[in-house]
VOPAGU-2260 file (C-alpha; in pm, 1 decimal, decimal comma):
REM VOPAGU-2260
SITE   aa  ch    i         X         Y         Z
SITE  UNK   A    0       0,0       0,0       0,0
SITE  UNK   A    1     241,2     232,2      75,4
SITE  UNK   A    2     425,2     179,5    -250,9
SITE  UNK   A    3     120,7     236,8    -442,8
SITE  UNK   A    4      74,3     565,2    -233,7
SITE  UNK   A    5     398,2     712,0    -351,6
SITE  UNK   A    6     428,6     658,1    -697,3
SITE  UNK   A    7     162,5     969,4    -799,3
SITE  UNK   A    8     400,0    1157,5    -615,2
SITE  UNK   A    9     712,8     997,4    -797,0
SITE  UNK   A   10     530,7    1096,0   -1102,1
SITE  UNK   A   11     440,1    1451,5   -1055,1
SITE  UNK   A   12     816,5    1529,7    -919,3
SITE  UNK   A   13     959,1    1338,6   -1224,6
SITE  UNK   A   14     711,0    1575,0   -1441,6
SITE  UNK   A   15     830,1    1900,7   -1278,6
SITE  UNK   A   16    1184,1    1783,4   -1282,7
SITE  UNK   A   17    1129,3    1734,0   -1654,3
SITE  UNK   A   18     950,4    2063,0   -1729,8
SITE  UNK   A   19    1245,1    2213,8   -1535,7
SITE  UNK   A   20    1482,5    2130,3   -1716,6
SITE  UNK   A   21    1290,2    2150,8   -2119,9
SITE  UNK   A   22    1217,7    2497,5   -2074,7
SITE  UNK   A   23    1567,5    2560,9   -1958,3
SITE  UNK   A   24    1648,0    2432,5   -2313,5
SITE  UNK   A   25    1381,5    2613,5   -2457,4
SITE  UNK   A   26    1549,7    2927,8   -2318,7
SITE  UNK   A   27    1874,5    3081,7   -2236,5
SITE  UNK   A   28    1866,5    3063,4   -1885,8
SITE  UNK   A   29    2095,6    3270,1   -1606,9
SITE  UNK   A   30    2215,8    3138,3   -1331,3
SITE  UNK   A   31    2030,0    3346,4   -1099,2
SITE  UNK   A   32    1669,4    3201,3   -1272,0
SITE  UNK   A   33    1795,8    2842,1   -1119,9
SITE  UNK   A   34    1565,5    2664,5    -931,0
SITE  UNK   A   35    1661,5    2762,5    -540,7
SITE  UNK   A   36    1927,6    2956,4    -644,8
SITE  UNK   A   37    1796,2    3235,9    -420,4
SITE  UNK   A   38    1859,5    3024,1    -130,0
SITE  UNK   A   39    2223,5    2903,8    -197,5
SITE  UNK   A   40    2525,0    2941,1     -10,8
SITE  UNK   A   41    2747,0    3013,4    -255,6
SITE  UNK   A   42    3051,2    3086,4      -4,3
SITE  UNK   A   43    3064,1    2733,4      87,3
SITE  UNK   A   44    2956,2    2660,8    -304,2
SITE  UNK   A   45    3282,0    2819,1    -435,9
SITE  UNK   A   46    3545,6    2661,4    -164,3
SITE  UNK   A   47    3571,1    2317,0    -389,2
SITE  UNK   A   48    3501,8    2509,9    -710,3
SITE  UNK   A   49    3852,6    2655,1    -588,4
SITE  UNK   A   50    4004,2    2351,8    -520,8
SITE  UNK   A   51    3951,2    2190,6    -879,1
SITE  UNK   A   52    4080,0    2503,5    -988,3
SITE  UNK   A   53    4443,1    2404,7    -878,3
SITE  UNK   A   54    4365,5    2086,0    -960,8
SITE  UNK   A   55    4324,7    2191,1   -1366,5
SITE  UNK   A   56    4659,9    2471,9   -1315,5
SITE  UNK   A   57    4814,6    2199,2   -1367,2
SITE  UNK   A   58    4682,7    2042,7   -1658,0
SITE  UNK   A   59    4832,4    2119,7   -2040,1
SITE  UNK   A   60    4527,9    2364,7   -2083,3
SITE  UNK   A   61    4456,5    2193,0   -2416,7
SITE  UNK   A   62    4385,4    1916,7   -2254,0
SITE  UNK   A   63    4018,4    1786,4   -2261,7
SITE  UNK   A   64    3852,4    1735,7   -1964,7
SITE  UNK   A   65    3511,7    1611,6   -2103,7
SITE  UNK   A   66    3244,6    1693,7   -2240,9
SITE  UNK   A   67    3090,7    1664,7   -2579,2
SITE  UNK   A   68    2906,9    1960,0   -2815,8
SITE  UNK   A   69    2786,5    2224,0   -2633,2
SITE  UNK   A   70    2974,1    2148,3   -2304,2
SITE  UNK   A   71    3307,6    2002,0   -2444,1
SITE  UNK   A   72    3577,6    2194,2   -2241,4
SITE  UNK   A   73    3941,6    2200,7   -2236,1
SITE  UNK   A   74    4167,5    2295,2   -1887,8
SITE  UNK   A   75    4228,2    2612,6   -2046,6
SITE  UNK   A   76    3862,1    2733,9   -2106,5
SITE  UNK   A   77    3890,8    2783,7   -1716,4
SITE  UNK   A   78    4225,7    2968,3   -1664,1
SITE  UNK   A   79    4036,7    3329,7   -1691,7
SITE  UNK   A   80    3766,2    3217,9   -1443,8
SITE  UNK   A   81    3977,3    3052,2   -1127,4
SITE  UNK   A   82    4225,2    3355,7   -1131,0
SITE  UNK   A   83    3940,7    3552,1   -1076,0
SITE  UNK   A   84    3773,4    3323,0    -824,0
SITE  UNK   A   85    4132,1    3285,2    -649,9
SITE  UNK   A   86    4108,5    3649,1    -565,5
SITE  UNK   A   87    3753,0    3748,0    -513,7
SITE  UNK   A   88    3671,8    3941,9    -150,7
SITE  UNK   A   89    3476,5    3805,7      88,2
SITE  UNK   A   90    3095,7    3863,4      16,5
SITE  UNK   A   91    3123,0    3881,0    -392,7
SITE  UNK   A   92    3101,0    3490,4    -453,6
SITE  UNK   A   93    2712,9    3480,9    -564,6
SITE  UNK   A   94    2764,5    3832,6    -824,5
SITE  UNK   A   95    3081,9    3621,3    -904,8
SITE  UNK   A   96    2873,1    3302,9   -1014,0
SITE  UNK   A   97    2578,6    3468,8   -1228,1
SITE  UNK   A   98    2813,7    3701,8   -1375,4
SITE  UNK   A   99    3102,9    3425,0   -1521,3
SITE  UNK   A  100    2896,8    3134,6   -1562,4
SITE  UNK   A  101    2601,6    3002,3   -1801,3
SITE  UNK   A  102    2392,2    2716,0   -1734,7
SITE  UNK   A  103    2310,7    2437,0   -1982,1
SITE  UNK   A  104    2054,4    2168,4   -1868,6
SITE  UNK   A  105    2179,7    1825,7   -1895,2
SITE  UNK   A  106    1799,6    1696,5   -1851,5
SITE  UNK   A  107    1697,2    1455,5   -1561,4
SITE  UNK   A  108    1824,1    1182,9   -1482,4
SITE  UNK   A  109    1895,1     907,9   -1189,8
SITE  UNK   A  110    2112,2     991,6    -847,8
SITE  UNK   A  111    2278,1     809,0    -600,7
SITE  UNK   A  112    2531,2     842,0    -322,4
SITE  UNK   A  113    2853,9     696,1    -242,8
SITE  UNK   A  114    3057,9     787,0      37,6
SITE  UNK   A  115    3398,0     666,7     270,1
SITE  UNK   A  116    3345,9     321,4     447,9
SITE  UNK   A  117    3503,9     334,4     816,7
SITE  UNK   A  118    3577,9       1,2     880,0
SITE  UNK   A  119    3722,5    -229,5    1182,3
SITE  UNK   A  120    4077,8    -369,5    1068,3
SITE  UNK   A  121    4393,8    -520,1    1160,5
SITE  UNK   A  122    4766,8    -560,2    1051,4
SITE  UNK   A  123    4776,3    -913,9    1098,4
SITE  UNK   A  124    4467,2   -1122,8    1030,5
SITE  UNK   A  125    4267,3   -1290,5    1344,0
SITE  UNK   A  126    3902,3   -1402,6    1347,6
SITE  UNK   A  127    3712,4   -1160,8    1287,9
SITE  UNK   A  128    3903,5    -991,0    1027,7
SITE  UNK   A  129    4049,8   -1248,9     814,3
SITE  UNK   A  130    4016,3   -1117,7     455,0
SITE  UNK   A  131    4307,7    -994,7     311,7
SITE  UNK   A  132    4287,0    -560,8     152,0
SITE  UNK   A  133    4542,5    -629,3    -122,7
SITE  UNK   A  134    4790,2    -359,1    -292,6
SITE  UNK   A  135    4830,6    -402,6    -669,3
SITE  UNK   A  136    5058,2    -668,0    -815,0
SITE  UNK   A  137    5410,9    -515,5    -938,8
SITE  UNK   A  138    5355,5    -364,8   -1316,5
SITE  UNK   A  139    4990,5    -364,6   -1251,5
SITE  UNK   A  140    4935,2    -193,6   -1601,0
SITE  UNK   A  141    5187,2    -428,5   -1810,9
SITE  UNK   A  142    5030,3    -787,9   -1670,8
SITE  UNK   A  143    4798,2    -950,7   -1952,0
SITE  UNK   A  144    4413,9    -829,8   -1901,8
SITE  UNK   A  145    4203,0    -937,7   -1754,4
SITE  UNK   A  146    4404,4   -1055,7   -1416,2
SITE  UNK   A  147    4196,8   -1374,3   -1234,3
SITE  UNK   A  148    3840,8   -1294,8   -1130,6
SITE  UNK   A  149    3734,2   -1212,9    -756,4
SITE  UNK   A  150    3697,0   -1623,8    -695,1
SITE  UNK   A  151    4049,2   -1674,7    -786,8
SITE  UNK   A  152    4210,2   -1361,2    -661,4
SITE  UNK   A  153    4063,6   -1487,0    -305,7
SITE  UNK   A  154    4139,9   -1879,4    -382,1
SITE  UNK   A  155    4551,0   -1749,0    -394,8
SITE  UNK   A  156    4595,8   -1657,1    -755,4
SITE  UNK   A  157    4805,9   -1372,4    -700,7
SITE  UNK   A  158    4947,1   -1479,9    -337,3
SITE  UNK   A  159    5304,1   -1335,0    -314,4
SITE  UNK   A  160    5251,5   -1078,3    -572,7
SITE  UNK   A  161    5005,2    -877,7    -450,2
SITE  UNK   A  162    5105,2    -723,4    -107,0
SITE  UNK   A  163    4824,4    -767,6     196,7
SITE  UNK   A  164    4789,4    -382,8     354,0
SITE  UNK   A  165    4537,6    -483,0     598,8
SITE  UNK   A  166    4286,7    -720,1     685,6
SITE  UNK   A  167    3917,4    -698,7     743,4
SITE  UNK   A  168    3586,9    -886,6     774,2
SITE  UNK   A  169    3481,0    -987,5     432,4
SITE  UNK   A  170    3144,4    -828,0     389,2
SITE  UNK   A  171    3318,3    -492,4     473,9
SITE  UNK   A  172    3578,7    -607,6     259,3
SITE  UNK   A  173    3395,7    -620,7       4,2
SITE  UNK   A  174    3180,2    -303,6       8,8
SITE  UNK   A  175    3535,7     -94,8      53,9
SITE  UNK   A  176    3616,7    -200,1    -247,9
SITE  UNK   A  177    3280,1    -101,3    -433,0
SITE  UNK   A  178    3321,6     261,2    -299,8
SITE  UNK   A  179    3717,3     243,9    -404,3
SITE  UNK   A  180    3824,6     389,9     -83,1
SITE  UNK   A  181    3810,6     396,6     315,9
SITE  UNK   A  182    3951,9     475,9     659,8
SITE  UNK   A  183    4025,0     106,6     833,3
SITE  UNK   A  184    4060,8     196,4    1200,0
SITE  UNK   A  185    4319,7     -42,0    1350,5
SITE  UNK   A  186    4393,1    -191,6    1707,4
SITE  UNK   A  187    4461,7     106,7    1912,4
SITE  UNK   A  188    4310,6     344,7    1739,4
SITE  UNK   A  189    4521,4     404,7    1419,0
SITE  UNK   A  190    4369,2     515,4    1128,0
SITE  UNK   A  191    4489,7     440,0     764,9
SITE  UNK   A  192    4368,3     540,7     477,0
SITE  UNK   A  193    4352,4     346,9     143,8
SITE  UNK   A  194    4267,6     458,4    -218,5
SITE  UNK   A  195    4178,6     308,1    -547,7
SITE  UNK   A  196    4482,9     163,9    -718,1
SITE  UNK   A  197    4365,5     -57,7   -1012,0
SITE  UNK   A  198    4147,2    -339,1   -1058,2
SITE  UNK   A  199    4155,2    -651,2   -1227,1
SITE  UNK   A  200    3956,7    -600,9   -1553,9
SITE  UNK   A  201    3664,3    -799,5   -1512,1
SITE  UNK   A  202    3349,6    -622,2   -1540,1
SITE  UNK   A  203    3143,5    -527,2   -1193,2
SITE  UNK   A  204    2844,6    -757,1   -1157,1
SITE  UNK   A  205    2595,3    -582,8    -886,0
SITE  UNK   A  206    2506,2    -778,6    -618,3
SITE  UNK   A  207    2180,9    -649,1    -565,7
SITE  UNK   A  208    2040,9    -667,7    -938,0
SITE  UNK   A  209    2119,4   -1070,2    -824,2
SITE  UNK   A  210    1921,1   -1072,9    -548,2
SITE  UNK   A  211    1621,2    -887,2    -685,3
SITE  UNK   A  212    1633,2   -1132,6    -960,1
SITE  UNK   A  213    1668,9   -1413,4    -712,5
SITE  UNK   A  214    1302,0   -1283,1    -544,5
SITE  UNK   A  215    1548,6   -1267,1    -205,4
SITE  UNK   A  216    1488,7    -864,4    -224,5
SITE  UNK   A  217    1237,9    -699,4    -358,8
SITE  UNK   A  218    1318,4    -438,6    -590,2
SITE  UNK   A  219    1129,3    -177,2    -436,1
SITE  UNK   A  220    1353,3    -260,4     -98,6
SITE  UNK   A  221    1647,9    -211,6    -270,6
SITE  UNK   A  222    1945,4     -66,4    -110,4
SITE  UNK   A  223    2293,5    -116,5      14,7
SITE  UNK   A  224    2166,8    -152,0     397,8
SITE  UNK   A  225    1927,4    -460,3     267,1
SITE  UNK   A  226    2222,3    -620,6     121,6
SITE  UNK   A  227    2441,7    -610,4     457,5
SITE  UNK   A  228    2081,6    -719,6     609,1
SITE  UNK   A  229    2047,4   -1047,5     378,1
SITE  UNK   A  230    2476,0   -1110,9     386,1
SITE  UNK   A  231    2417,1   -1118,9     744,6
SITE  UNK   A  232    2144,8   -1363,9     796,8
SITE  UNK   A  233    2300,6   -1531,5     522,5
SITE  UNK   A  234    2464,6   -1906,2     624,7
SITE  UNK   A  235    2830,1   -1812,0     580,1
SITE  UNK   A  236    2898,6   -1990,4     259,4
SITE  UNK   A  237    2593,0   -1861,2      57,7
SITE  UNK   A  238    2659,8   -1508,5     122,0
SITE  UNK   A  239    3039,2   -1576,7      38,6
SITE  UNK   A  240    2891,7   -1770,3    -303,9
SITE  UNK   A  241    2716,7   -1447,2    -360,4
SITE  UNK   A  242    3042,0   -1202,3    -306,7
SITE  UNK   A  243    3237,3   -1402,0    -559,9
SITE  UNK   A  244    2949,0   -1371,3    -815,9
SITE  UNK   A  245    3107,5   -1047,8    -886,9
SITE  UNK   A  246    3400,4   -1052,0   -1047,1
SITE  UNK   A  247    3551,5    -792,8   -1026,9
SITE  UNK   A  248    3848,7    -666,9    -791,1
SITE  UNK   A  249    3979,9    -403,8    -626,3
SITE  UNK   A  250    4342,5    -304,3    -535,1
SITE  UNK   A  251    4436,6     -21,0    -314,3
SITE  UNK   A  252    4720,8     215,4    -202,0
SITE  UNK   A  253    4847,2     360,6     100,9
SITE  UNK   A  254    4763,0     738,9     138,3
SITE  UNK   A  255    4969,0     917,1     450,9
SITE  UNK   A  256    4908,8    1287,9     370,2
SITE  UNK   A  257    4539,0    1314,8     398,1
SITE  UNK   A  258    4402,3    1525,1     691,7
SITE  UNK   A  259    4132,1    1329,0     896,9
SITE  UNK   A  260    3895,6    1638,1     768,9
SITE  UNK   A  261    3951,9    1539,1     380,8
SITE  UNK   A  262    3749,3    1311,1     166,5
SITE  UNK   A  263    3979,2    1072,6     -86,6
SITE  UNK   A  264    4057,9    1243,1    -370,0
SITE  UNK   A  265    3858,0    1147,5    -656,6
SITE  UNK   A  266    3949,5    1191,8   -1075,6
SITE  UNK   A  267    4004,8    1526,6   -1065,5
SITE  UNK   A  268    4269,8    1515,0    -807,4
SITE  UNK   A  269    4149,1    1685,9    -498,2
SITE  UNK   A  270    4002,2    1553,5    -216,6
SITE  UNK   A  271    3599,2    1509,3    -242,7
SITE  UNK   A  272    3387,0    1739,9     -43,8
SITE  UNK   A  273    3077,5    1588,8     173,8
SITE  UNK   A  274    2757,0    1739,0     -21,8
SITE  UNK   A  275    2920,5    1914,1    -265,4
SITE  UNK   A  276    3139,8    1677,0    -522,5
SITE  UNK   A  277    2941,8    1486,3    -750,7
SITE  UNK   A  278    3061,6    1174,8    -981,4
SITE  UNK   A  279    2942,3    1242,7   -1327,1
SITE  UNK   A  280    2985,8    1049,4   -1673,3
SITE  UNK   A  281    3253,0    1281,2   -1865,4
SITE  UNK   A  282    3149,0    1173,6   -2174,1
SITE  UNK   A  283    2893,8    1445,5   -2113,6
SITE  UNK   A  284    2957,7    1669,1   -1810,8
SITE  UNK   A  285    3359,1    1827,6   -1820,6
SITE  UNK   A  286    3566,7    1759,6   -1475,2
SITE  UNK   A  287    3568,2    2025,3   -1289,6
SITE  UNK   A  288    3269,2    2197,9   -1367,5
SITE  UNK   A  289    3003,1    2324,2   -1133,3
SITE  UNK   A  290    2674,0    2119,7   -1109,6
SITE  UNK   A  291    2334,9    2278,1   -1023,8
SITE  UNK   A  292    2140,9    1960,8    -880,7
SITE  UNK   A  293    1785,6    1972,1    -783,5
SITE  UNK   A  294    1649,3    1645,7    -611,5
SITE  UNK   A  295    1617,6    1501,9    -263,2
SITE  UNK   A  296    1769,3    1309,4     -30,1
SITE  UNK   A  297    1581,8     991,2     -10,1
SITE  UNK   A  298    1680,2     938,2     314,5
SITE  UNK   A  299    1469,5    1200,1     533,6
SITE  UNK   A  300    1281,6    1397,6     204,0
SITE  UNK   A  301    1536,9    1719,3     277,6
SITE  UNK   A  302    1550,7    1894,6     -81,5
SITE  UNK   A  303    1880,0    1965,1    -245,8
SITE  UNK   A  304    1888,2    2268,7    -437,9
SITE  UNK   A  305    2279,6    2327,8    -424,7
SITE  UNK   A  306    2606,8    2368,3    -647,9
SITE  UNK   A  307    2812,5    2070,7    -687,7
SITE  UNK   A  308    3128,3    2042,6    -820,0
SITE  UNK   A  309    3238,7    1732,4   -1087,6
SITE  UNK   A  310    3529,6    1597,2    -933,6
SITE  UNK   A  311    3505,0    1243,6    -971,4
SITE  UNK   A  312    3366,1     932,6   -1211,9
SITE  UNK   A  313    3234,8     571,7   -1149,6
SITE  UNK   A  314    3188,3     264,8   -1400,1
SITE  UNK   A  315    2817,7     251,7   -1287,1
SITE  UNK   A  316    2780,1     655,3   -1414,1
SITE  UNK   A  317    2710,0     691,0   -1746,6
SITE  UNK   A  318    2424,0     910,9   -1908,6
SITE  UNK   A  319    2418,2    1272,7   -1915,5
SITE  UNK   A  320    2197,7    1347,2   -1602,6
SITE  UNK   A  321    2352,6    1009,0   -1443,9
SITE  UNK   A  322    2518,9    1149,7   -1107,2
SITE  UNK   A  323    2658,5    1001,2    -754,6
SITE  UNK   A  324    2675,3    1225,5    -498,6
SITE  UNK   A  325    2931,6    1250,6    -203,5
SITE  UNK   A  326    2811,6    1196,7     131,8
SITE  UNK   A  327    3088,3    1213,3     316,2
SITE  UNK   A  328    3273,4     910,8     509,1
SITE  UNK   A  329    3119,8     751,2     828,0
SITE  UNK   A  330    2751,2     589,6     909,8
SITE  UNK   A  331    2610,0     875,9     905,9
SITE  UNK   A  332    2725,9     914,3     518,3
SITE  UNK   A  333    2697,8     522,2     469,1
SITE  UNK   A  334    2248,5     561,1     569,9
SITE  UNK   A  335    2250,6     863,7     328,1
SITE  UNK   A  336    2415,0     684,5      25,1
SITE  UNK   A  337    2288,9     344,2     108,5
SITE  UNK   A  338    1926,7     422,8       6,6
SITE  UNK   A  339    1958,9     743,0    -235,1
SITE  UNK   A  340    1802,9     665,4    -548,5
SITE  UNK   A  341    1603,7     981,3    -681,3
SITE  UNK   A  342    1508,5    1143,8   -1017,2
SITE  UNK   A  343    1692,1    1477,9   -1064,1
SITE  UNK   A  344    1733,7    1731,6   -1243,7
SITE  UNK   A  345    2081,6    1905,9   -1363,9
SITE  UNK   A  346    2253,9    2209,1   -1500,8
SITE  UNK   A  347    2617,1    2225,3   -1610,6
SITE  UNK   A  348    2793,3    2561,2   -1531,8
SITE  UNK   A  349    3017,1    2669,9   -1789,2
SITE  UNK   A  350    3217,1    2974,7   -1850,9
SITE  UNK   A  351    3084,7    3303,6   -1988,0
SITE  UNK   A  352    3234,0    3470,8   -2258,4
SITE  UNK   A  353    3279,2    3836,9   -2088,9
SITE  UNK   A  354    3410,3    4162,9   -2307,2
């Protein structure tokens, strides 16, 4: 019943979303006529906008950073804009952003959230954290592709050439390596932080698109928290079985420089900023450029009418109006991304031309 209750609503916020953004292609439209502009804080909008900025400094500004017709863009299209960002006073950021920038509506499209697992690890494996967080083999990028598949990988295929960093319990094992990063807390308190470095070429097989298909979830009770629900009333084996029915597999690097106050760094370069950096599919959307997103969080209804900045990419992303969203790192972030699946719409910011 309660499904059935929702889905007018779905429909009319789908319909506005889509109205949105056709008569934004209908029209030039300024930044200022954005949906909630009015109410943005575009101080704390322009602080990762900055950020990317160094980020692209040092980039051959030829070089594309996505993009395609309308909003293809090269690291030089944006030299004129950060220098004037980098020394804007205090109190001009929102004349700054409807002056130099022009939106262009990527359409609507679907968003979800990601974020930084915080997980329970150790140095040496014991009982409770027996799975192995591997480093890449040696020459990751010359071995023949594809490398062995999860199954293998965690049978010994590459034991003794792919270095053990940590060790954790599998299911969080496994869910580090679908968001590509993490902080694994060790005995004592220690914190260290691993990123992305390479994975093994086979192609990411979701989990839960099994178990809807399986009738074990329903696909309206879809989400990452009803996957840890089912692994964990799982017999041991079966929810194992179901972990190696993805193939693919993540490696990951040390990272010592990090503050405990920055997000991993995603594409771009600079570390991701909770609410405000957005994966997008660059095939359409240039790195680097600011976002206006309008959608919800699905966790507690809260709207988001805000400026986010494109700073990172995923495999699942592709599409135009196809975003993740950066929640931030902890289980406060992990219930925000678990569940957020929403229909949204989007504007790319790009540069004006000014006399």
């Amino acid at each position: 019943m309660a499904d059935r209750r929702r889905r007018p609503r779905w429909r009319r916020l789908f319909c506005v979303l889509s109205l949105l953004a056709g008569a934004a292609r209908a029209e030039p439209m300024a930044v200022a006529a954005l949906p909630g502009w009015a109410e943005e804080d575009a101080a704390a909008a322009l602080a990762p906008f900055r950020a990317g900025c160094e980020a692209l400094a040092r980039r051959d500004p030829a070089e594309s950073l996505g993009g395609a017709g309308e909003t293809a863009s090269r690291a030089g299209d944006w030299a004129a804009a950060c220098a004037e960002a980098a020394a804007l006073p205090p109190g001009s950021e929102r004349d700054f952003l409807e002056r130099r920038f022009r939106p262009v509506p990527l359409g609507t499209g679907l968003l979800t959230g990601y974020y930084e697992p915080l997980l329970s690890g150790r140095l040496t494996p014991d009982a409770a954290h027996p799975t192995p967080l591997r480093g890449p083999p040696p020459s990751l990028d010359a071995l023949p592709a594809p490398l062995p598949d999860r199954a293998a990988i965690e049978a010994g295929a590459l034991d003794g050439l792919a270095p053990h960093l940590a060790y954790a319990d599998p299911v969080e094992a496994f869910f580090l390596q679908i968001q590509g990063s993490g902080r694994v807390v060790l005995e004592g308190g220690g914190l260290l932080r691993l990123l992305y470095a390479g994975k093994n070429g086979h192609p990411y097989r979701a989990i839960g698109r099994l178990l809807i298909e399986r009738g074990a979830i329903p696909r309206e009770a879809m989400s990452m928290q009803a996957i840890r629900a089912w692994l964990a009333a799982a017999p041991p084996a079966e929810a194992a079985a179901l972990l190696r029915e993805n193939p693919s597999y993540v490696f990951f690097r040390r990272e010592d420089a990090l503050r405990p106050d920055q997000g991993p760094p995603g594409t771009l370069g600079v570390p991701l900023t909770p609410g405000r950096s957005l994966a997008v599919d660059p095939a359409f959307v240039p790195l680097g450029a600011p976002v206006w997103l309008l959608a919800r969080e699905t966790l507690d209804g809260a709207p988001i009418r805000r400026l986010v900045q494109a700073q990172d990419t995923g495999g699942a992303i592709k599409g135009a109006a196809r975003a993740d969203l950066f929640q931030g790192w902890g289980e406060a972030a992990a219930a925000r991304a678990g569940v957020m699946r929403e229909q949204a719409a989007m504007w790319v910011l790009l540069p004006r031309e000014l006399p």
